[in-house]
C-alpha positions in Angstrom: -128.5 -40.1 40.2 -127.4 -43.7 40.8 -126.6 -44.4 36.8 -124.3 -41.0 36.7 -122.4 -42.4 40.3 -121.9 -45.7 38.5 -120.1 -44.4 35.3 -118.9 -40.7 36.8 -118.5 -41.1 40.3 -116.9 -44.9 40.5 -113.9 -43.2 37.9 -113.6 -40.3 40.1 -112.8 -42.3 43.4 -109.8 -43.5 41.1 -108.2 -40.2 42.8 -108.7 -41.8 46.5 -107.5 -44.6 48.0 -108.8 -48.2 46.9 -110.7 -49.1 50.2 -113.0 -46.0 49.7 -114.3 -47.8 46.5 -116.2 -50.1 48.9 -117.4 -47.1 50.9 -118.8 -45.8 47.5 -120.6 -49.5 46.5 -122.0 -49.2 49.8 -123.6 -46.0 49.6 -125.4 -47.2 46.4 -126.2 -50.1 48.1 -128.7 -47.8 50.3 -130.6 -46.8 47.4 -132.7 -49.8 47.3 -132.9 -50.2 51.0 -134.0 -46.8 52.1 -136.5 -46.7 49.5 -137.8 -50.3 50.3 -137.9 -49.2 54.3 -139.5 -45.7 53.8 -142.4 -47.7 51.8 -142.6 -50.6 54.6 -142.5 -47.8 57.3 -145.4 -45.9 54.9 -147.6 -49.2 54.6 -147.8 -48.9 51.0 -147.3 -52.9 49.4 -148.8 -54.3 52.0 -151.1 -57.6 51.8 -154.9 -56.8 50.5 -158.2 -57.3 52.4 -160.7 -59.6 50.8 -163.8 -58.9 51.5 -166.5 -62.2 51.2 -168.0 -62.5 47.0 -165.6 -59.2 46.5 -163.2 -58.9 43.7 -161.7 -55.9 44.4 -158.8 -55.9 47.2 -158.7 -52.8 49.7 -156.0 -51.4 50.8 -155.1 -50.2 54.3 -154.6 -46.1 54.0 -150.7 -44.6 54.4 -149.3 -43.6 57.1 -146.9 -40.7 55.5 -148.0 -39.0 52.0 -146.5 -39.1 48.9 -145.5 -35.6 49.6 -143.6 -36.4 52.7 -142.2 -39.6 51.1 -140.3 -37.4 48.5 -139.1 -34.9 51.0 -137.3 -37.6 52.6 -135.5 -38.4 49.4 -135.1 -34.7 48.6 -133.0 -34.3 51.9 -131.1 -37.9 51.8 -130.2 -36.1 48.0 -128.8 -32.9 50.0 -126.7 -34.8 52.5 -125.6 -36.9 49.4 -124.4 -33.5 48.0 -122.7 -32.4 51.2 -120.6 -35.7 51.8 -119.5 -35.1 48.4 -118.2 -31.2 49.0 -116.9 -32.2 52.4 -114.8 -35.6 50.4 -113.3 -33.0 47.9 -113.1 -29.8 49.6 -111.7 -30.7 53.3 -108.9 -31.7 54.5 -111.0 -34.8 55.7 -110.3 -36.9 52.5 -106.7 -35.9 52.0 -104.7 -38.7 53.8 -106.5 -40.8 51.2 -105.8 -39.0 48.3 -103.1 -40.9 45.8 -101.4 -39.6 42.9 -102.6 -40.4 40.0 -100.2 -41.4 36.6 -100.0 -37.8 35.5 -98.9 -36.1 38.7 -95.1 -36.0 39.8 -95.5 -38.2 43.1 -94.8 -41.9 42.9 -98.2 -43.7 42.9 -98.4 -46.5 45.1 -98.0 -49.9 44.1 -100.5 -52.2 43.5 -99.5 -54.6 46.7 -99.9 -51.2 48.8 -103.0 -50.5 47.7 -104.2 -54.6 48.1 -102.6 -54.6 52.0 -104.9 -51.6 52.2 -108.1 -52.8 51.3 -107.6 -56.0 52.6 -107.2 -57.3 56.5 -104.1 -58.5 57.9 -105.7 -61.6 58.7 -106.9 -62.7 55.4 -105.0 -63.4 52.8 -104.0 -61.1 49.7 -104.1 -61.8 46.3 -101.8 -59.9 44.8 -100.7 -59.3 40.9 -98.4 -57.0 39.4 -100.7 -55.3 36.7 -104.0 -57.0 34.6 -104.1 -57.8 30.5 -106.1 -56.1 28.5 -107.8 -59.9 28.0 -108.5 -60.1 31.7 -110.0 -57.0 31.8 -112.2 -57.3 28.8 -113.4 -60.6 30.6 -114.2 -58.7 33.8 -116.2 -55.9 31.7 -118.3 -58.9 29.7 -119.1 -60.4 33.0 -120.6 -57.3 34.8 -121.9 -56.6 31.5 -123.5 -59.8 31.4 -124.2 -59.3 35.5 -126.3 -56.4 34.7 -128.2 -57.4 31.7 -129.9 -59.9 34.4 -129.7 -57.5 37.6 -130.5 -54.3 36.4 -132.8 -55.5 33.5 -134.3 -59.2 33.6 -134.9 -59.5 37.6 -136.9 -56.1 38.6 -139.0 -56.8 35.3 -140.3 -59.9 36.7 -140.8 -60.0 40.2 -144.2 -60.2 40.5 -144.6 -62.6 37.7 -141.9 -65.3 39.7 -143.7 -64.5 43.3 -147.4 -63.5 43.7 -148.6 -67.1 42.2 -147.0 -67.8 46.2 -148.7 -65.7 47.7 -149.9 -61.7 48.2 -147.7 -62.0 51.9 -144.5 -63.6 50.0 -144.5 -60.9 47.2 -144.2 -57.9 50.4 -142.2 -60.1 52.3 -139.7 -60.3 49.0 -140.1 -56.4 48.4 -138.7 -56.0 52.3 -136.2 -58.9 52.0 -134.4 -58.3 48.5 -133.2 -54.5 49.1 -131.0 -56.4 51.9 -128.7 -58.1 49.5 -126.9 -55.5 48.1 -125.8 -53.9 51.4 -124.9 -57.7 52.6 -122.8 -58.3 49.0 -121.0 -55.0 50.4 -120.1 -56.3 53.9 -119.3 -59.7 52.5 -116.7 -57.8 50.5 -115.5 -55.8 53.2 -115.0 -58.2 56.2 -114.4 -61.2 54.4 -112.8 -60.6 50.7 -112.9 -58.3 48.0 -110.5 -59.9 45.9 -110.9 -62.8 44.1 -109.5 -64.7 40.9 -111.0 -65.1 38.2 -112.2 -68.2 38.1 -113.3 -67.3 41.0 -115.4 -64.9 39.5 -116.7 -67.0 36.9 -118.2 -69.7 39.1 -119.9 -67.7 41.2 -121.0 -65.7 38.0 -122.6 -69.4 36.6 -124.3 -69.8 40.1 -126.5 -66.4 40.2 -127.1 -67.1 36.4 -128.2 -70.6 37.7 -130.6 -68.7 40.4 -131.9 -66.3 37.7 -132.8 -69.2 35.8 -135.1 -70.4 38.2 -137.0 -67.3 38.8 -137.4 -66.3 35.1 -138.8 -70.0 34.6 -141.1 -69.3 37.5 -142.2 -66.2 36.2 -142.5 -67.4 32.9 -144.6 -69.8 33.9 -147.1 -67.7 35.8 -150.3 -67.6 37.6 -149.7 -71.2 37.9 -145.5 -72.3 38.5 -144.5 -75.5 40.5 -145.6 -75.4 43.5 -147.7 -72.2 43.4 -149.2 -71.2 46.5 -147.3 -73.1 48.7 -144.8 -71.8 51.5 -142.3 -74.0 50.3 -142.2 -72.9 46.9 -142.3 -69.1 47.6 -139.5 -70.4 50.1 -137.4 -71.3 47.5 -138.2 -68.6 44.9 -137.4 -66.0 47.2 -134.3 -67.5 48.0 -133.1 -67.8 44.4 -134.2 -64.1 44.0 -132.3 -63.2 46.9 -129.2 -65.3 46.2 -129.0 -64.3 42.4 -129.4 -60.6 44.0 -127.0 -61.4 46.8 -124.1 -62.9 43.9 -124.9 -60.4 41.1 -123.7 -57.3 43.8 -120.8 -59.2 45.2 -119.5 -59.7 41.6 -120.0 -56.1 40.7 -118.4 -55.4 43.7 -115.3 -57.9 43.0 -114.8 -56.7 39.6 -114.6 -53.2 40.3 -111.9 -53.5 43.4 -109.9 -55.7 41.1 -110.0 -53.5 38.7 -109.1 -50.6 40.6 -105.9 -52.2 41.8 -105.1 -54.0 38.7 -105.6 -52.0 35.7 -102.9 -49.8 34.8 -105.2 -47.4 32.8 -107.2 -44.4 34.7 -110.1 -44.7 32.6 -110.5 -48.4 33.9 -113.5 -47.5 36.4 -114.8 -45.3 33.6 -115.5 -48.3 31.0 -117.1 -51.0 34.0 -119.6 -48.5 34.7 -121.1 -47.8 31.2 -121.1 -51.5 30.8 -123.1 -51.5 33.5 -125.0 -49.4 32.3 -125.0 -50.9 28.5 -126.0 -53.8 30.1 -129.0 -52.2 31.8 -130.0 -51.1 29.0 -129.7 -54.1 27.0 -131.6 -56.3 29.8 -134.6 -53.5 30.1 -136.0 -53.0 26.6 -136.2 -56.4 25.8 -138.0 -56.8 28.8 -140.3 -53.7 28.5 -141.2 -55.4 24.9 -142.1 -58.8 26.7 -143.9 -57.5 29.2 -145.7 -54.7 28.1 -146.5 -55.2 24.7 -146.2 -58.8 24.0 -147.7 -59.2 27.4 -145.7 -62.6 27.8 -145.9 -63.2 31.2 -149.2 -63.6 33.4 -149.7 -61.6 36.2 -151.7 -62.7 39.5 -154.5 -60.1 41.0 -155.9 -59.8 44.5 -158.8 -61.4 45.6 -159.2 -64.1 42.5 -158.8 -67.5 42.0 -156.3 -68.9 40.0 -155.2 -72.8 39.5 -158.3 -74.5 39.9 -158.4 -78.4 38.6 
C-alpha cells in the first residue's frame, strides 16, 4: 500500500494545496512507527535469556497474537480508506483544492503556494519555475536516496548492530522508526525548502553515514569496537542519522518539486524513482545476502571474538 501512495497517491495530492503534501509524507511516515510500536507493545524482538552451558536463546511469550497484531493493521487500513473518501468526497478538502493547468481557473502562482507552505517567520525561497536539468538532478538524487534507504539499510541491520549487542539491536528496532516522522516535523516547523546545493550536501552526509554502517556490517560478527556501548553508540546514531537525512531529502525534493515543476506529472515520475531505486538497492542485496551469504550474522547465546 505504501509503494502505490508513493507513485499514485503523491501525483494525486497535485490537485490540493502544497502544504497537504507534508500531511501525506507524514502519514507514511507512521508506517514504520506503528508497526515498530505494536511489536514493542507485543514483546516480540525483545533481548534473549541465556540459560548457563545453553546455546539456545528463549524467548519471553507475546503479549497480543499474531492474529490480533493484524487486526490492528486491518482497521488502521480502513480508517486509511475513510480519510481518503472524506479528502475527496466532502466539502472538508475543498478550500484546498487548486486548479490544476487544464481547468479554466487561474492556478496559483508558485510564490502563493511557497507563502503557503512555509511560516511567516522563516524565510522563503522562492523561484519562478524549475529546468528540466534541475529536475532530472532532484529525481537522481532521491533515486540515489532510495537505492540506500529502501534497499541497502533494512538489508543490513542486524549485520551493522548485533556484534554490539542483543539490547542495542531492540533498542535500534524502537529508535529508527522515529526518524521518518522527525524528518517530517523538521520539514514542517523549520523548512521544507531548500536549494540545491543544499540538497546535495546533506545528500553526501547520509551517504557518508551509510557508509559507516555498511562497513560495520560488512565487517561482521567482529566490527571496530564490537560489543562495546560506545560503538553501538555510534552505529546507531549513523543508522539513525542516515535514516533521519535520507527522509528529510525525500521530503525536500518532493515539496520543491510540487511548487516548482511546471509539469502535472512531476510527483508522478519522483515516486517511481523511488520506487526504481528500491528496487535497484533490494535485489542486489537479496543476492548478497541470501545467496552469496556475504555478510555474518551474530546469534544468541554464543561467543564470538575471542583472541
Amino acid at each position: 500500500l505504501d509503494t502505490t501512495s508513493t507513485v499514485t497517491y503523491a501525483d494525486y495530492m497535485k490537485r490540493y494545496d502544497s502544504k497537504l503534501l507534508n500531511a501525506l509524507y507524514l502519514g507514511e511516515s507512521l508506517t514504520s512507527l506503528l508497526p515498530s510500536i505494536l511489536a514493542t507493545v507485543q514483546g516480540v524482538g525483545g533481548e534473549p535469556i541465556c540459560r548457563e552451558n545453553a546455546t539456545y536463546p528463549e524467548y519471553s511469550s507475546p503479549r497480543f497474537s499474531v492474529q490480533v497484531y493484524f487486526w490492528i493493521f486491518v482497521g488502521i487500513i480502513l480508517l486509511s480508506f475513510f480519510a481518503f473518501l472524506i479528502l475527496e468526497f466532502s466539502n472538508v478538502s475543498k478550500s484546498h483544492r487548486i486548479a490544476l493547468l487544464h481547468d479554466t481557473t487561474p492556478q496559483p502562482t508558485t510564490y502563493e503556494l511557497s507563502m503557503r507552505l512555509e511560516p511567516k517567520s522563516v524565510p522563503v525561497i522562492v523561484s519562478s519555475s524549475m529546468t528540466k536539468k534541475g529536475y532530472h538532478t532532484l529525481l537522481f538524487i532521491g533515486f540515489s536516496s532510495s537505492i540506500i534507504l529502501f534497499g541497502i539499510l533494512p538489508s543490513i541491520g542486524t549485520y551493522a548492530v548485533l556484534p554490539y549487542s542483543q539490547r542495542a539491536y531492540y533498542i535500534s528496532s524502537i529508535i529508527l522508526p522515529i526518524s521518518n516522522p522527525l524528518s517530517v516535523l523538521i520539514g514542517l516547523f523549520m523548512r521544507s525548502i531548500l536549494k540545491f546545493v543544499s540538497i546535495f550536501i546533506l545528500f553526501v552526509f547520509a551517504v557518508l553515514a551509510s557508509s559507516y554502517v555498511i562497513v560495520v556490517a560488512f565487517l561482521s560478527p567482529c566490527p571496530p569496537l564490537h560489543d562495546t556501548t560506545g560503538g553501538a553508540i555510534l552505529v546507531i546514531g549513523c543508522y539513525f542519522l542516515a535514516y533521519l537525512i535520507f527522509y528529510y531529502v525525500r521530503l525536500v525534493i518532493g515539496n520543491r518539486i510540487r511548487q516548482e515543476y511546471q509539469r502535472n506529472s512531476g510527483l508522478f515520475w519522483l515516486g517511481a524513482a523511488s520506487q526504481m531505486g528500491s528496487l535497484v538497492g533490494a535485489i542486489p542485496m537479496y543476492i548478497l545476502v541470501n545467496i552469496s551469504n556475504l555478510f555474518k550474522s551474530r546469534y544468541p547465546c554464543q561467543s564470538y571474538c575471542i583472541n
